[in-house]
N, C-alpha and C positions, 0 to 999 in steps of 0.2 A: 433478621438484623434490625435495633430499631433504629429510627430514625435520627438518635445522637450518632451512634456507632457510622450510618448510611453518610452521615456530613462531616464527621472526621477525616472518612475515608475519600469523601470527596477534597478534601481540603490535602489531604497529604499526595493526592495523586496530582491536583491542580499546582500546590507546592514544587512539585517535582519535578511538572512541564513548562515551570516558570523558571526556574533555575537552570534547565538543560538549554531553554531557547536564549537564556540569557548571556548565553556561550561558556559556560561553569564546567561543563563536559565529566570530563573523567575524575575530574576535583569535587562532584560534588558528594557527599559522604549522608549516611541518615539521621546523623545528627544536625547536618544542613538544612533538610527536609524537614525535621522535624522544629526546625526556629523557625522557619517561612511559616511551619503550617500552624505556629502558634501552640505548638502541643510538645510532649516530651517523648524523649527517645523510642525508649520502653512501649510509650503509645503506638510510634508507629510501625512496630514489631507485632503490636498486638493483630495488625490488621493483615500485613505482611510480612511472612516468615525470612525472605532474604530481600538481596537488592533487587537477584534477576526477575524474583515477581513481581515485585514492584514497579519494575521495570517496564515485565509486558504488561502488567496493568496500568499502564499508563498510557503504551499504544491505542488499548482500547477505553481508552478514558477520551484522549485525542478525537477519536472515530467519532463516539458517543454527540461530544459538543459540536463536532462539524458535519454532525448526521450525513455520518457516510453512507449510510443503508438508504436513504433517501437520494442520494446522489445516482445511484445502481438502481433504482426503481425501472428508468428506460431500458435498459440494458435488461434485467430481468422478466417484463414487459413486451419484450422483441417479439415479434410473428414470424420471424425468418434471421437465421444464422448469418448473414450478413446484417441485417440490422443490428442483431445481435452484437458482433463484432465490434462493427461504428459507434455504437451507443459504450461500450464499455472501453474503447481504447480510451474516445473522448473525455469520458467518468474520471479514469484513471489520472490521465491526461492534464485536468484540469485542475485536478486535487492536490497532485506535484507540490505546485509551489506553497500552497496551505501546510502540509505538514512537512515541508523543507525545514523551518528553523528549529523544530527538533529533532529530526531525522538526520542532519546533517551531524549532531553531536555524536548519536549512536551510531552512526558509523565512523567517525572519528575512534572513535572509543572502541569499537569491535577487535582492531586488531592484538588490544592488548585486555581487554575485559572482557571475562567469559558471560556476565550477568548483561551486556549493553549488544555483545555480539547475539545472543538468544534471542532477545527482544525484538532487535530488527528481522531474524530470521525469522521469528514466527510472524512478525508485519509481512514478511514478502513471502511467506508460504500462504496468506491469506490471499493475496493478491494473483497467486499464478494458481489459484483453484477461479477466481473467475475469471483467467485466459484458459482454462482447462474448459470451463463452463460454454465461452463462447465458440472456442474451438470444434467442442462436442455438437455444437446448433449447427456449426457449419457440416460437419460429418453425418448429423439426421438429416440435411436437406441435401444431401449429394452434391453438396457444394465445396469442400474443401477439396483442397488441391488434390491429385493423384500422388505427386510429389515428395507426401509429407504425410506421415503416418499421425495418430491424435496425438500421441507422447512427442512424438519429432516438431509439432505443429507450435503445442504446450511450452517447450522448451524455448523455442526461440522467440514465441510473443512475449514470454516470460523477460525474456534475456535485454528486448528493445524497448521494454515500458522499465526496468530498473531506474532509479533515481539517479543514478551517475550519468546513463548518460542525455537524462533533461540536466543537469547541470551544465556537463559538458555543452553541449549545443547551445545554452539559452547563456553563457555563462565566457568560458573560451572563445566560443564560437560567435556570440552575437546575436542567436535568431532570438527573437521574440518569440514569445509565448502562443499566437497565433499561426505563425509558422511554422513551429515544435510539432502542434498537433493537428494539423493539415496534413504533413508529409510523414508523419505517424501513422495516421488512418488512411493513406494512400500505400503505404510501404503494407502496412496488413492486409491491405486487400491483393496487392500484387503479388504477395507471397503464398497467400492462403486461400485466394474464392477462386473456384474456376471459371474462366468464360464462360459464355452461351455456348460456343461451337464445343471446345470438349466434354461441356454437362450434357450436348447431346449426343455424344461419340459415347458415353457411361452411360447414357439412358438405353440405348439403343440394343 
């Protein structure tokens, strides 16, 4: 791709995450996209063939400029399946409110938009592959609970880092953001690491 085509396309996906944060939602259209990005329709067809790709290109446009993969470095970096854990609840955790003001539109929008409901789904299919990830460190170190199978384990880390309910709690509820994710990483551990006394009742 060369480098015209590489800044267009930066420009139509920046476009797009300027208009969805701007609370535009489900209104906004590619002909939208395409006045913000300075360029015409048909252009931004050129790069992407519907909305809903554009759409999750856009997720990962979002990721790119708030270098998500550098946030996950600790968490990928862990020596042990609870660090493990700690490190990526936190990651998650603290990224929340960074992509809340356009995560908040697509799932607005999910219910009645199949191109905005994909988008989000594949953002949080990214996300419960590293609670599968930290899960799994816990299960090599004989440290995840006896309780809770990896799928079983997966599911419900999956289920308590969704974005509704850091809304919920930081939002209805009042906690701060520091509180959110204290008793986030307290609630994972209590669920999923086993003690001392029963990792030695499983060593034994």
């Amino acid at each position: 791709m060369s480098s015209e085509n590489s800044e267009t396309r930066r420009r139509i996906l920046q476009a797009t995450t300027d208009l969805l944060q701007e609370g535009h939602g489900a209104d906004v259209r590619m002909s939208d996209i395409a006045r913000r990005a300075g360029i015409t329709r048909q252009a931004v067809y050129l790069h992407f063939a519907n909305r809903a790709e554009l759409l999750i290109a856009m997720t990962f446009h979002v990721d790119e400029i708030k270098r998500s993969n550098d946030r996950l470095a600790p968490s990928r970096a862990a020596r042990t399946g609870t660090e493990r854990l700690d490190a990526y609840v936190e990651a998650w955790a603290a990224y929340i409110p960074e992509i809340y003001p356009f995560a908040k539109p697509l799932m607005l929008m999910g219910p009645t938009d199949e191109a905005a409901r994909g988008a989000w789904a594949r953002r949080m299919q990214d996300m419960r592959e590293g609670c599968e990830a930290a899960i799994q460190a816990l299960e090599r170190d004989r440290m995840l609970s006896a309780e809770h199978t990896v799928d079983a384990a997966t599911d419900l880390l999956w289920t308590m880092m969704q974005v509704e309910n850091w809304e919920h709690l930081t939002q209805a509820c009042g906690w701060s953001q520091a509180k959110y994710v204290e008793n986030l990483k307290h609630m994972a551990r209590r669920l999923f690491v086993v003690d001392g006394s029963v990792r030695s009742a499983r060593e034994a």
